[in-house]
gemmi code that builds the backbone of each chain (N, CA, C; Angstrom):
import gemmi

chains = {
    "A": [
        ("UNK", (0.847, -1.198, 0.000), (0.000, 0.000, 0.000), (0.882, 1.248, 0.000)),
        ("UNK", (0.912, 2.055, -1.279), (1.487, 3.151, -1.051), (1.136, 4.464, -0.399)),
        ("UNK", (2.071, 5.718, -0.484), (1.216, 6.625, 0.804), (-0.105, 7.052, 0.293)),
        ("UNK", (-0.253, 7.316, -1.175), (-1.843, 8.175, -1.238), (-2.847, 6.741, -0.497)),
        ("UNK", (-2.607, 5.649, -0.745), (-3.415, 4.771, -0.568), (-3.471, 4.785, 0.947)),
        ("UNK", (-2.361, 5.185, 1.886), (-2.758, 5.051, 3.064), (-3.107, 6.376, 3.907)),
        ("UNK", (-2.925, 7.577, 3.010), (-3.867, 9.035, 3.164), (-5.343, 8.442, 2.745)),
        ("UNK", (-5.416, 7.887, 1.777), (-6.614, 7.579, 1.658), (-7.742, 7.172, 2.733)),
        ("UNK", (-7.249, 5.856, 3.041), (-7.859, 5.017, 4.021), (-7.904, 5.734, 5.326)),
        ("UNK", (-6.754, 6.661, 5.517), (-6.949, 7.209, 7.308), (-8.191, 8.486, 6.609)),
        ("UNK", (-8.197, 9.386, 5.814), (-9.171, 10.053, 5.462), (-10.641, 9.279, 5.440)),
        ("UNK", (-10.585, 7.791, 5.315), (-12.043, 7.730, 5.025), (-12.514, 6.917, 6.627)),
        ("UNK", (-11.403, 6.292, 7.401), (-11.357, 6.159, 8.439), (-11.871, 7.449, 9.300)),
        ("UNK", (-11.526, 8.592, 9.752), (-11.526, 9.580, 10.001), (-12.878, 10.402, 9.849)),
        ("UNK", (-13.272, 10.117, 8.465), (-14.331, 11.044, 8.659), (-15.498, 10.097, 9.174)),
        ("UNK", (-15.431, 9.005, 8.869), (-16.414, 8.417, 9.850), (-16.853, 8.513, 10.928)),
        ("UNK", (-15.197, 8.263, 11.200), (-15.648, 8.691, 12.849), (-15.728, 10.037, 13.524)),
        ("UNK", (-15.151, 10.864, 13.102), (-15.456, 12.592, 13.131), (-17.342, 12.227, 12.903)),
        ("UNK", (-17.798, 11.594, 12.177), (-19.156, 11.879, 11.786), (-20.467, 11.205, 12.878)),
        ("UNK", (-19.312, 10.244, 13.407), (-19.839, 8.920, 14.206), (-19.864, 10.049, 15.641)),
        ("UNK", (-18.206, 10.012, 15.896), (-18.084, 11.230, 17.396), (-19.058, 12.719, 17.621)),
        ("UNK", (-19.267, 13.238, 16.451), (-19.835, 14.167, 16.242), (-21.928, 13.965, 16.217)),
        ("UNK", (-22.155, 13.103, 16.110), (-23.303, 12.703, 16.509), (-23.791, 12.633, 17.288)),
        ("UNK", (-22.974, 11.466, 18.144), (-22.817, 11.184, 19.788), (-23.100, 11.947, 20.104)),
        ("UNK", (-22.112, 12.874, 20.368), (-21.904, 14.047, 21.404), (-22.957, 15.186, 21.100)),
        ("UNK", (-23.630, 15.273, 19.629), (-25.024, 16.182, 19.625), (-26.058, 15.324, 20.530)),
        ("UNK", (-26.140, 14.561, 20.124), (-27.090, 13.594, 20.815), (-26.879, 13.602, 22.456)),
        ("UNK", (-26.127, 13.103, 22.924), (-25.967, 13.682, 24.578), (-25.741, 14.443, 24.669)),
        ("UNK", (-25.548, 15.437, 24.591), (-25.345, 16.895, 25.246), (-26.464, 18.002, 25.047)),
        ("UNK", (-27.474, 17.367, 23.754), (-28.405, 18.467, 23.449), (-29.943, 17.527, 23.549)),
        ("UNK", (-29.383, 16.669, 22.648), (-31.257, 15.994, 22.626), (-32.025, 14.797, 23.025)),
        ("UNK", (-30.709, 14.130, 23.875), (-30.767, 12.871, 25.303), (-31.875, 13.757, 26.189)),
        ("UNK", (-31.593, 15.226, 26.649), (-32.335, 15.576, 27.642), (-33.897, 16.589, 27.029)),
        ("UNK", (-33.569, 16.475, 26.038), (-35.032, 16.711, 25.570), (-35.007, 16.656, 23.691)),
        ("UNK", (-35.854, 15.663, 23.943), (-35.612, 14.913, 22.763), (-36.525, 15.777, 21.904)),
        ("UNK", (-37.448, 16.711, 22.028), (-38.084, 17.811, 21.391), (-37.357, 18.587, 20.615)),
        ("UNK", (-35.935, 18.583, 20.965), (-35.446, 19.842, 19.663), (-34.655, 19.123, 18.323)),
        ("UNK", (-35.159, 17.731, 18.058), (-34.926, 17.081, 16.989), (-36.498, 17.485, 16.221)),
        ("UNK", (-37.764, 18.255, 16.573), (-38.602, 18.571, 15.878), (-38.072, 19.800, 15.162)),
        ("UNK", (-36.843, 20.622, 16.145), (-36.699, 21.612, 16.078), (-35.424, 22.029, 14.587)),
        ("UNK", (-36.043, 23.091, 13.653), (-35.048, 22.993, 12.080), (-34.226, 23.669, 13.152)),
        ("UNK", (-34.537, 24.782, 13.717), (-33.206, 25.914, 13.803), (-32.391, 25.038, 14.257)),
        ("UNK", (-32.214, 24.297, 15.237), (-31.465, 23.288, 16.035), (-30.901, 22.270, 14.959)),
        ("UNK", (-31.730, 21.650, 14.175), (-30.895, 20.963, 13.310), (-29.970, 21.496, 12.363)),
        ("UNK", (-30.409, 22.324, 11.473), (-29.531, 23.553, 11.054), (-28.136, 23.790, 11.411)),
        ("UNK", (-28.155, 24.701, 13.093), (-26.759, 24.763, 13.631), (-26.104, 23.851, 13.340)),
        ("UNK", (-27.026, 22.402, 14.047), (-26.167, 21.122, 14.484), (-25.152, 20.744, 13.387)),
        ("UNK", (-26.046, 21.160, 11.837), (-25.025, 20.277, 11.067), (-24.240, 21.295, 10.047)),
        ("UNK", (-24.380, 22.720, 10.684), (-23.623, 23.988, 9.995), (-22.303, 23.388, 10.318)),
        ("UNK", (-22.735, 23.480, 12.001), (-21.323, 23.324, 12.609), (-19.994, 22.621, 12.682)),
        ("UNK", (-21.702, 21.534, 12.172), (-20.336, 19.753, 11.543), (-19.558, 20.146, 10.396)),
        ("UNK", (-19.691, 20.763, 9.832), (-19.024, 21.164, 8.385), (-17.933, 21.946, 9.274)),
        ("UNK", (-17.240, 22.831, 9.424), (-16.246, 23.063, 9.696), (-15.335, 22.629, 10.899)),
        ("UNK", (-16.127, 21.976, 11.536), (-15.444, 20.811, 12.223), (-14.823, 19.597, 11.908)),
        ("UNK", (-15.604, 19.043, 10.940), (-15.004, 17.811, 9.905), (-13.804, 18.231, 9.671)),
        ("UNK", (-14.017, 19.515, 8.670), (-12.874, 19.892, 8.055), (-11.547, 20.448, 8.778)),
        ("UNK", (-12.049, 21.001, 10.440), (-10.345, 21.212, 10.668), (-10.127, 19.984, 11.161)),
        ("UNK", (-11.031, 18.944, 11.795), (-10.416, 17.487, 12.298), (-9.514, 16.985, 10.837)),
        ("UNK", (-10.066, 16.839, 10.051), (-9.232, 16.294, 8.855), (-8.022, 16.511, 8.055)),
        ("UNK", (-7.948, 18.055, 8.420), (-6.406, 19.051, 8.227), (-5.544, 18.488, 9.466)),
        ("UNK", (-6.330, 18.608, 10.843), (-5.255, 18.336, 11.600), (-4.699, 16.949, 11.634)),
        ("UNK", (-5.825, 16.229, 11.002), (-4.883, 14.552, 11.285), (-3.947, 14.044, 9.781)),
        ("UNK", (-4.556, 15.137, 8.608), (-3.575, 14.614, 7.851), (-2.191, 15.364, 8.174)),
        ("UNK", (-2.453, 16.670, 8.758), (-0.917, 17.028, 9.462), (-0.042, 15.933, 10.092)),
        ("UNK", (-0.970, 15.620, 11.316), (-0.726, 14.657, 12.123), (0.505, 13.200, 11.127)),
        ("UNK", (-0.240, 12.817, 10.488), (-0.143, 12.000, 9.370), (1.332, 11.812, 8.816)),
        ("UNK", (1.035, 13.329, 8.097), (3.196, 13.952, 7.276), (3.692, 13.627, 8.331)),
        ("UNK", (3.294, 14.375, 9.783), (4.628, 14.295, 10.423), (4.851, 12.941, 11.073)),
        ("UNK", (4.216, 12.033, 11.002), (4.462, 10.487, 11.509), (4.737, 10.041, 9.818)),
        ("UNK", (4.423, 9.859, 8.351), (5.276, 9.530, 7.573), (6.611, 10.369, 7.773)),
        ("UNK", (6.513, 11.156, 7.298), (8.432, 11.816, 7.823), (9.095, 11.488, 8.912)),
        ("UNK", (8.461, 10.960, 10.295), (9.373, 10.035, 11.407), (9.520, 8.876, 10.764)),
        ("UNK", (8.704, 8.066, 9.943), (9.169, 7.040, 10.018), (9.838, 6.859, 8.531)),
        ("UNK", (10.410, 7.994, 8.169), (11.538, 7.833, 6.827), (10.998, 7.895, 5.284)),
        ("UNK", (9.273, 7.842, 5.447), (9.343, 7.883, 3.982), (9.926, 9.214, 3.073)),
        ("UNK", (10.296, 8.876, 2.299), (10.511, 10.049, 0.966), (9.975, 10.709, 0.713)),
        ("UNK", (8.556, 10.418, -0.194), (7.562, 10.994, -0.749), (6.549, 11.184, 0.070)),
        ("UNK", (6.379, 12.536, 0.688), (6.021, 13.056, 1.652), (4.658, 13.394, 1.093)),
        ("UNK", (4.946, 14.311, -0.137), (3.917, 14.870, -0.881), (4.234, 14.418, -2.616)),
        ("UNK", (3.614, 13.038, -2.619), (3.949, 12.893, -3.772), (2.595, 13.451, -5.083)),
        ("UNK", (3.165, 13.887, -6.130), (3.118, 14.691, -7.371), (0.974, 13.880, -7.732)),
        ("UNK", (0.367, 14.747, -8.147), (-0.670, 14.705, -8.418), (-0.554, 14.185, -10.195)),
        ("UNK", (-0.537, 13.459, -10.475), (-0.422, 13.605, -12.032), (-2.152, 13.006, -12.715)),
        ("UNK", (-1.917, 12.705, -13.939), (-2.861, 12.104, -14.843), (-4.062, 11.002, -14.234)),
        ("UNK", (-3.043, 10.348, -13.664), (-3.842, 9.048, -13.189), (-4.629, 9.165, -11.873)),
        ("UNK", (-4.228, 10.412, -11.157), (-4.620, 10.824, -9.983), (-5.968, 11.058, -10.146)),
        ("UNK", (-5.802, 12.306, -11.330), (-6.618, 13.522, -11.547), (-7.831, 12.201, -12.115)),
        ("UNK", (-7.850, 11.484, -13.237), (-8.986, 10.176, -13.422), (-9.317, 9.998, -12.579)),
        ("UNK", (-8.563, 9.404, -11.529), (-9.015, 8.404, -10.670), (-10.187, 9.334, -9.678)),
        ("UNK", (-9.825, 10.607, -9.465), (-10.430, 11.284, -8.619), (-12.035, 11.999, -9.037)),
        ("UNK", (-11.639, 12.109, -10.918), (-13.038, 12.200, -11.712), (-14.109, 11.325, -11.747)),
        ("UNK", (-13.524, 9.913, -11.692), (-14.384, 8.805, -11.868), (-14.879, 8.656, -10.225)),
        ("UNK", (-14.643, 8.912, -9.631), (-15.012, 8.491, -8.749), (-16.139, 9.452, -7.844)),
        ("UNK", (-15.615, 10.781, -8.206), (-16.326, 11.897, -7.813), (-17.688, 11.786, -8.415)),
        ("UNK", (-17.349, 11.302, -9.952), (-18.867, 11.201, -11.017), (-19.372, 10.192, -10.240)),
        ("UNK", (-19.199, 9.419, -9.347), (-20.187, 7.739, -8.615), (-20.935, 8.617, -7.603)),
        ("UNK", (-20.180, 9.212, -6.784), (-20.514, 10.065, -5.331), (-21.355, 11.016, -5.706)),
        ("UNK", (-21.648, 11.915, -6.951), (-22.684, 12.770, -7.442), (-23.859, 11.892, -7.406)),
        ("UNK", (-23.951, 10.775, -8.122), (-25.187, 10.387, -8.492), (-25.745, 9.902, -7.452)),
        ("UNK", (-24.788, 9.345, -6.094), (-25.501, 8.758, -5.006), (-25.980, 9.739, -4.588)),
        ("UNK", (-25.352, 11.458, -4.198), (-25.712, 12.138, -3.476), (-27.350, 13.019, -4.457)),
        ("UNK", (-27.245, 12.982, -5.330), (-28.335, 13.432, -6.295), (-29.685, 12.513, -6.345)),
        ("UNK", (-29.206, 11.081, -6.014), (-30.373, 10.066, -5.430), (-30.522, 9.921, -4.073)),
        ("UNK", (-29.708, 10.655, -3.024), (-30.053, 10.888, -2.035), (-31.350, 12.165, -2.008)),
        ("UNK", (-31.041, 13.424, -2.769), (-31.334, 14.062, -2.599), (-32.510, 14.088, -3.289)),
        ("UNK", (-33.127, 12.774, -4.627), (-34.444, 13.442, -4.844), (-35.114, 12.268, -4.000)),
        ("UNK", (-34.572, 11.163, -3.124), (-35.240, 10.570, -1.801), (-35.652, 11.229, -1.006)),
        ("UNK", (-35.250, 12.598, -0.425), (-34.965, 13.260, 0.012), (-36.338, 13.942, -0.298)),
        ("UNK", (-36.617, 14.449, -1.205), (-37.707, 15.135, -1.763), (-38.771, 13.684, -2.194)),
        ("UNK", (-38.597, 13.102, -2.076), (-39.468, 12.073, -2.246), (-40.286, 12.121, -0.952)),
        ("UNK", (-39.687, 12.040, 0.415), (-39.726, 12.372, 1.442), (-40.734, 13.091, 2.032)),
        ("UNK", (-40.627, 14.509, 1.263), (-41.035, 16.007, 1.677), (-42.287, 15.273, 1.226)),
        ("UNK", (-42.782, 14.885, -0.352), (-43.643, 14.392, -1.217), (-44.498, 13.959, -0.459)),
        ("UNK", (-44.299, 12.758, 0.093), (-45.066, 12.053, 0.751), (-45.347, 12.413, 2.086)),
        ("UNK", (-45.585, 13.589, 2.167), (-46.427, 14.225, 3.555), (-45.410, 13.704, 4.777)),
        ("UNK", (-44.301, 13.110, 4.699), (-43.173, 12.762, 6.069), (-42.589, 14.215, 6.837)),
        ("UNK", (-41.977, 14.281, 7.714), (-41.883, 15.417, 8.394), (-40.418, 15.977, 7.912)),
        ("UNK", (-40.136, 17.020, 8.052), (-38.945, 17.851, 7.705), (-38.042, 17.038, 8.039)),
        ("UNK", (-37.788, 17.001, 9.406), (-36.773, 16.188, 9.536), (-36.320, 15.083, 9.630)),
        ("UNK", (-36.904, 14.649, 8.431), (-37.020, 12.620, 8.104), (-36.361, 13.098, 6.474)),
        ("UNK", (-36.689, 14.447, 6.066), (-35.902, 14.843, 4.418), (-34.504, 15.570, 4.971)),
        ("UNK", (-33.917, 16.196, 5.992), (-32.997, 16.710, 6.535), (-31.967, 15.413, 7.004)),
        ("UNK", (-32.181, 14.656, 7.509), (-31.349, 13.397, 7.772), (-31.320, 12.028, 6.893)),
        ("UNK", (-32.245, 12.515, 5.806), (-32.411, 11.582, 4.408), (-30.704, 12.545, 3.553)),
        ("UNK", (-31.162, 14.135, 3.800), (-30.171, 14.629, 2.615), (-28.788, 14.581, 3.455)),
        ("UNK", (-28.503, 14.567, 4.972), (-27.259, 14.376, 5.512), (-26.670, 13.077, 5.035)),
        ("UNK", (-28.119, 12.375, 5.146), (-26.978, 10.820, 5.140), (-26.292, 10.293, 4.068)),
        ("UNK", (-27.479, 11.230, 2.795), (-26.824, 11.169, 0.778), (-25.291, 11.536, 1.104)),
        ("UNK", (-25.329, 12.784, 1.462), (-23.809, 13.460, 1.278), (-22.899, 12.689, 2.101)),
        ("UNK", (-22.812, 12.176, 3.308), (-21.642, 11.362, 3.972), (-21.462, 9.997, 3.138)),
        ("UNK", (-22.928, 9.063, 2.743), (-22.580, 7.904, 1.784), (-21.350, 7.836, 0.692)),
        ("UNK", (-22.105, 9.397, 0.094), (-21.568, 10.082, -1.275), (-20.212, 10.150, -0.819)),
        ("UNK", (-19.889, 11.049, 0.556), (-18.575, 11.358, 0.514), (-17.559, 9.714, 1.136)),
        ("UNK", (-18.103, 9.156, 1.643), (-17.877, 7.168, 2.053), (-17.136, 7.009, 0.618)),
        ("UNK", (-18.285, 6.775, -0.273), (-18.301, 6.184, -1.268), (-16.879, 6.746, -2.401)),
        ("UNK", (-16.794, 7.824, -2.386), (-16.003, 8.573, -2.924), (-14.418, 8.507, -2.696)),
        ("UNK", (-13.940, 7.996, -1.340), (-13.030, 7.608, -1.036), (-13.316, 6.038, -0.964)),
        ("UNK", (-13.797, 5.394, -0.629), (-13.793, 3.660, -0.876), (-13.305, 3.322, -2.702)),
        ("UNK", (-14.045, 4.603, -3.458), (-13.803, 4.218, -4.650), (-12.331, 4.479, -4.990)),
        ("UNK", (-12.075, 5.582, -5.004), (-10.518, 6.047, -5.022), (-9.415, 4.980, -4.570)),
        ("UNK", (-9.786, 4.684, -3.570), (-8.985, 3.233, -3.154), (-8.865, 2.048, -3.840)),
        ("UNK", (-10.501, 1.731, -4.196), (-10.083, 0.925, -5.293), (-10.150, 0.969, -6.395)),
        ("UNK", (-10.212, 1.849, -7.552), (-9.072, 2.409, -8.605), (-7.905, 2.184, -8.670)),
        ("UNK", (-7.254, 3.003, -7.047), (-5.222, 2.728, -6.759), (-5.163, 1.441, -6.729)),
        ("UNK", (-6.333, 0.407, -5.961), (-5.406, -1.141, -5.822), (-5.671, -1.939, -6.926)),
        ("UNK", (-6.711, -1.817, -7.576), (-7.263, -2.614, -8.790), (-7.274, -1.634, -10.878)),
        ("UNK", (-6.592, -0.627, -10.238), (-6.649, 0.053, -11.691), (-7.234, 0.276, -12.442)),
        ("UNK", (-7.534, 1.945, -13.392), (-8.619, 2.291, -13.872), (-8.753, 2.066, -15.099)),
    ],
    "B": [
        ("UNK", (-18.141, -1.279, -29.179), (-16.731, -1.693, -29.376), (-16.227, -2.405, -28.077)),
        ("UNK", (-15.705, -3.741, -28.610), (-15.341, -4.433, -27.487), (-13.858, -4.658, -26.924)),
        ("UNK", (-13.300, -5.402, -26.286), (-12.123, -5.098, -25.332), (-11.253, -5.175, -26.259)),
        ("UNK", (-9.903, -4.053, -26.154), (-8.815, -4.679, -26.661), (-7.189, -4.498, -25.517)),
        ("UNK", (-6.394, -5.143, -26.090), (-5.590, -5.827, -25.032), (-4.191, -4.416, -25.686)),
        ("UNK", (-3.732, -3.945, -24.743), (-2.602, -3.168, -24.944), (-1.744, -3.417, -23.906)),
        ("UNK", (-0.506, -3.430, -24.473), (0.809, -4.053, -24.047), (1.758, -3.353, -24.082)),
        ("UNK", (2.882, -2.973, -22.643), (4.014, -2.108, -23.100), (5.143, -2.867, -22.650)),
        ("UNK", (6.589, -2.279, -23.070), (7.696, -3.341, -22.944), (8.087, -2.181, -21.855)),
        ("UNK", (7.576, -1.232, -21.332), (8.624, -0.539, -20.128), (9.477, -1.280, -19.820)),
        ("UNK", (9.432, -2.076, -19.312), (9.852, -2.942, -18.201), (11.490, -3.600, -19.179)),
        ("UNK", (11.352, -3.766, -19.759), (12.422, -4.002, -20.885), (13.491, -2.989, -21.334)),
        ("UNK", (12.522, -2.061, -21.616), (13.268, -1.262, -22.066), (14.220, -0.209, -21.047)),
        ("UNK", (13.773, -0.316, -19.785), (14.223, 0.317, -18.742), (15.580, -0.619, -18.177)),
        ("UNK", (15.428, -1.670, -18.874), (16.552, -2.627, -18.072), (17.530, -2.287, -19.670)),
        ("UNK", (17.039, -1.985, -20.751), (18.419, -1.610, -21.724), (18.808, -0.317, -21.535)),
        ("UNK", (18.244, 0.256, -20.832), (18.477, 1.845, -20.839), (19.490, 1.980, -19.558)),
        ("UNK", (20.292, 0.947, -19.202), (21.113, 1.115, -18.164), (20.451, 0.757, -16.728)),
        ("UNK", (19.431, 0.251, -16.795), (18.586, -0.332, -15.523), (17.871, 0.821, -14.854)),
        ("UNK", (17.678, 1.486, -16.074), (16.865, 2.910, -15.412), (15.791, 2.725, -14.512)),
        ("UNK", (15.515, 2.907, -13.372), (14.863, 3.229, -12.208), (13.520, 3.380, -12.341)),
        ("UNK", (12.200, 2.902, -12.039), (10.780, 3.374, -12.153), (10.713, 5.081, -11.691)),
        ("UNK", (11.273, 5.246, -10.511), (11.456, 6.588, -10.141), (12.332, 7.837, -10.879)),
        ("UNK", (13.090, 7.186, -11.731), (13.846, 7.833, -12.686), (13.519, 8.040, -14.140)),
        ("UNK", (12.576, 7.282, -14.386), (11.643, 7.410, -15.725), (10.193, 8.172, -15.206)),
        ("UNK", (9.787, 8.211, -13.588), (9.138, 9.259, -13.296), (9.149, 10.435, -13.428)),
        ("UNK", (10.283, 10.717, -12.620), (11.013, 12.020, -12.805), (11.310, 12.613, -14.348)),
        ("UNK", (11.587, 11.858, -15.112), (11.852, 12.363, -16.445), (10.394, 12.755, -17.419)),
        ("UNK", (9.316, 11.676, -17.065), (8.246, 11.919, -17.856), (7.057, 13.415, -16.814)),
        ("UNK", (7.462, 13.510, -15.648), (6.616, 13.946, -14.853), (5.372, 13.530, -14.311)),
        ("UNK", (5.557, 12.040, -13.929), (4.019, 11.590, -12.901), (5.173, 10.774, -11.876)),
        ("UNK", (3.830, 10.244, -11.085), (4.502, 9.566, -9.859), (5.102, 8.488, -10.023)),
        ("UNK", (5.695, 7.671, -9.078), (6.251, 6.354, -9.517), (5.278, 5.637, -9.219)),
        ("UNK", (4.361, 5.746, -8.771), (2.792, 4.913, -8.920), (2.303, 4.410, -10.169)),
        ("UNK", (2.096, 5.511, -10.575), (1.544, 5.341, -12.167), (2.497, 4.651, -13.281)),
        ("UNK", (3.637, 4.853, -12.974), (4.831, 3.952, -13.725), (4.532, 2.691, -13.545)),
        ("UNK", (4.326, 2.668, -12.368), (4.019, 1.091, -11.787), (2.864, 0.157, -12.512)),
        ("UNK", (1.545, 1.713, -12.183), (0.387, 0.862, -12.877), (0.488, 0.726, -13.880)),
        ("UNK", (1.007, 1.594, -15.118), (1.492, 1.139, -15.974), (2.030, 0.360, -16.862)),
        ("UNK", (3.302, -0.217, -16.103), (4.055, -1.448, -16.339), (3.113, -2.697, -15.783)),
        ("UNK", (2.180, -2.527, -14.990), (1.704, -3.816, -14.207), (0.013, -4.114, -15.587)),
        ("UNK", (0.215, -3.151, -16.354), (-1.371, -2.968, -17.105), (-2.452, -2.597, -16.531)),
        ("UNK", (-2.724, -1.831, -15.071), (-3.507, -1.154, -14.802), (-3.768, -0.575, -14.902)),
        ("UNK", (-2.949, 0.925, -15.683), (-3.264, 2.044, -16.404), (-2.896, 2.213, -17.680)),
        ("UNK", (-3.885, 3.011, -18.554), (-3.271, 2.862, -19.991), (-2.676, 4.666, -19.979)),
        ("UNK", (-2.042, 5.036, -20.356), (-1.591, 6.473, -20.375), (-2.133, 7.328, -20.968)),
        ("UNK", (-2.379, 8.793, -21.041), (-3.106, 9.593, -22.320), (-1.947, 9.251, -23.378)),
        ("UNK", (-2.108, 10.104, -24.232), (-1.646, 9.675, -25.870), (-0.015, 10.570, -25.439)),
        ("UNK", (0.130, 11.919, -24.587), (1.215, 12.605, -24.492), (2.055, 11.810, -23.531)),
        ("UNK", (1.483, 11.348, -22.384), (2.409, 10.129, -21.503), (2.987, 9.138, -22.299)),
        ("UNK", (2.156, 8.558, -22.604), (2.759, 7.454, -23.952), (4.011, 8.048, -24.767)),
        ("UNK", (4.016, 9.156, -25.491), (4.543, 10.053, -26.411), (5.913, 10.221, -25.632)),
        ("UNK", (5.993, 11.185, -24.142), (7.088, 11.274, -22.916), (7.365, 10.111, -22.822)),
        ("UNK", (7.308, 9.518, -22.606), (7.813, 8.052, -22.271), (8.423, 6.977, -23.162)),
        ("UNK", (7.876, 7.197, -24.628), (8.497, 6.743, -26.302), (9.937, 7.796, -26.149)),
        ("UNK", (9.818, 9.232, -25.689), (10.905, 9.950, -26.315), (11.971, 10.024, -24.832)),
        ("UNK", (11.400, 9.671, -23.713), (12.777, 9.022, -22.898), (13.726, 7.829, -23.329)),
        ("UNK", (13.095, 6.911, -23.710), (13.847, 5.770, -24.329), (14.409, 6.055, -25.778)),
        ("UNK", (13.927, 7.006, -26.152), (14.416, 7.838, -27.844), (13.734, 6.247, -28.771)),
        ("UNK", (12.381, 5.932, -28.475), (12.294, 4.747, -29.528), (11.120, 5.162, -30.081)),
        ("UNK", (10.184, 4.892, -31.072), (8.930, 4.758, -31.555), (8.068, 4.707, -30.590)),
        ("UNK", (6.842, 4.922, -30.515), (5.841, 4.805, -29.743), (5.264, 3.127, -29.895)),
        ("UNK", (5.387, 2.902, -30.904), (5.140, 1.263, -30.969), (5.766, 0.222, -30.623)),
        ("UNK", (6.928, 1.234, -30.314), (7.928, -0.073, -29.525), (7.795, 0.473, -28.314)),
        ("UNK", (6.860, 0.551, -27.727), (6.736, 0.932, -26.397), (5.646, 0.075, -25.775)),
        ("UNK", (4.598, 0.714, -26.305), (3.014, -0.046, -25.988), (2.694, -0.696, -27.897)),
        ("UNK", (2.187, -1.600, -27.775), (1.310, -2.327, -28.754), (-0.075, -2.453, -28.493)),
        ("UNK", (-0.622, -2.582, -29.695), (-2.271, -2.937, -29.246), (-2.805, -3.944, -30.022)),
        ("UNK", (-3.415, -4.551, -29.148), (-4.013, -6.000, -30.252), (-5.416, -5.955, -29.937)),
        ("UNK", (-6.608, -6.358, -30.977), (-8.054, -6.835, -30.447), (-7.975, -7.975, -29.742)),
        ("UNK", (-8.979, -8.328, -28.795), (-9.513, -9.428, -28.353), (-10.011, -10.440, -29.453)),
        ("UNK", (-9.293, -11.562, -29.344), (-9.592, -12.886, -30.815), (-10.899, -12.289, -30.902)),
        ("UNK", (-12.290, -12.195, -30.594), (-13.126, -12.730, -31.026), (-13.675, -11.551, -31.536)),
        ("UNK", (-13.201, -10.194, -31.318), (-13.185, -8.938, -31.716), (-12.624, -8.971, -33.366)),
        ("UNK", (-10.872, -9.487, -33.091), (-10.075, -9.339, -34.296), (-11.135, -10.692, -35.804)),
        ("UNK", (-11.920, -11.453, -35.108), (-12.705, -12.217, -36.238), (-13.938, -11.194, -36.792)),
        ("UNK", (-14.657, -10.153, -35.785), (-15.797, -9.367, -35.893), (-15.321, -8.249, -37.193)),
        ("UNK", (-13.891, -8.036, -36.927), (-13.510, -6.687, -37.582), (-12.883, -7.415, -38.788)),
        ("UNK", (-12.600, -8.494, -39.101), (-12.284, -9.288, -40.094), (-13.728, -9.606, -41.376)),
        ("UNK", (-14.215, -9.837, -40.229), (-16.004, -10.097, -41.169), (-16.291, -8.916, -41.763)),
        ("UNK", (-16.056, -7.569, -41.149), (-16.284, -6.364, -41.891), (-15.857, -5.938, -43.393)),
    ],
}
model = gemmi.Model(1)
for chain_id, residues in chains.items():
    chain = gemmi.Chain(chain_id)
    for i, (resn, *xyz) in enumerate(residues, 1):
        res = gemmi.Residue()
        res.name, res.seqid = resn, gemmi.SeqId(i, " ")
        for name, pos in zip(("N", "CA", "C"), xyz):
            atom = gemmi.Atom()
            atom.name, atom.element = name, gemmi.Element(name[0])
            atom.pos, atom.b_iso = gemmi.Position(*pos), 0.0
            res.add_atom(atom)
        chain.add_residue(res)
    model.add_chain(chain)
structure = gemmi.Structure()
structure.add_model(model)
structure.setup_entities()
């Protein structure tokens, strides 16, 4: 397994659980003790504004984390070169993660359709985009091990 | 249009070229030594200019690099034509 392949895997490792930890902890700390403000948009709203830039500095800091444990343990190619096969691999795969998240999203409105409550189409369209973004790195991975 | 089978001698030709290095035919064409790899292993086929960089590191033809053949049952379809 080379390094993008093992940036890969800690990235898709990672956001899981950033997504998994980040749940939890909405869940006990806000709506364990009153389970009423899951009716509530404004509350859901924040909840998952907030996840968005939280994901994202957890994920800067651990691929930091990351360089500086490859560079202790001697590799070379620290930051190795983006080329041709990258840039495919990252198109094809991005084009899979659209269509899940675009069939998340008219489920999603399928949802609204059928007289279900807001927030049964709000945690229909969260869960498109994390699949989408799952899926998007599972694929990338295997592209690098099985070739495009 | 159905499968066809393409074939390169990297791997050959890097051992007449003085045992030139996967990482050293990287460096010269500009991608990673990944893609050299997938390359040589037939997991990736190159655009037409990689192919091209990589014919004019070894200073040979492009056909003596990669070849392409149909799949038999292809090369009988395009025969019937």
């Amino acid at each position: 397994m080379d390094l993008k392949e093992k940036r890969i895997l800690v990235s898709l490792i990672s956001s899981v659980l950033i997504m998994l930890i980040y749940c939890i902890y909405v869940y006990y700390r806000f709506i364990d003790g009153n389970p009423s403000l899951m009716n509530d948009m404004r509350f859901l709203g924040k909840a998952f504004l907030i996840m968005i830039p939280v994901a994202i500095g957890a994920q800067i800091i651990i691929q930091i984390v990351l360089a500086i444990a490859f560079k202790m343990a001697g590799h070379d190619e620290i930051d190795p070169i983006d080329d041709e096969r990258d840039k495919l691999i990252e198109l094809k795969s991005i084009k899979i993660s659209h269509y899940i998240f675009i069939l998340g999203f008219m489920l999603a409105m399928g949802c609204l359709a059928m007289g279900m409550h807001t927030r049964v189409m709000i945690f229909v369209l969260i869960a498109s985009g994390f699949v989408a973004s799952v899926v998007n790195e599972v694929l990338r991975l295997w592209y690098y091990r099985k070739g495009v | 249009m159905g499968k066809a089978i393409i074939s390169n001698n990297i791997r050959r030709l890097r051992f007449f070229a003085s045992e030139m290095t996967q990482q050293d035919l990287a460096d010269k064409t500009g991608v990673s030594r990944q893609t050299i790899v997938a390359i040589e292993n037939g997991k990736y086929f190159p655009t037409l200019e990689l192919a091209f960089r990589i014919a004019l590191v070894f200073q040979v033809p492009l056909n003596e690099v990669f070849s392409f053949e149909l799949a038999p049952e292809m090369e009988k379809k395009s025969r019937e034509k």
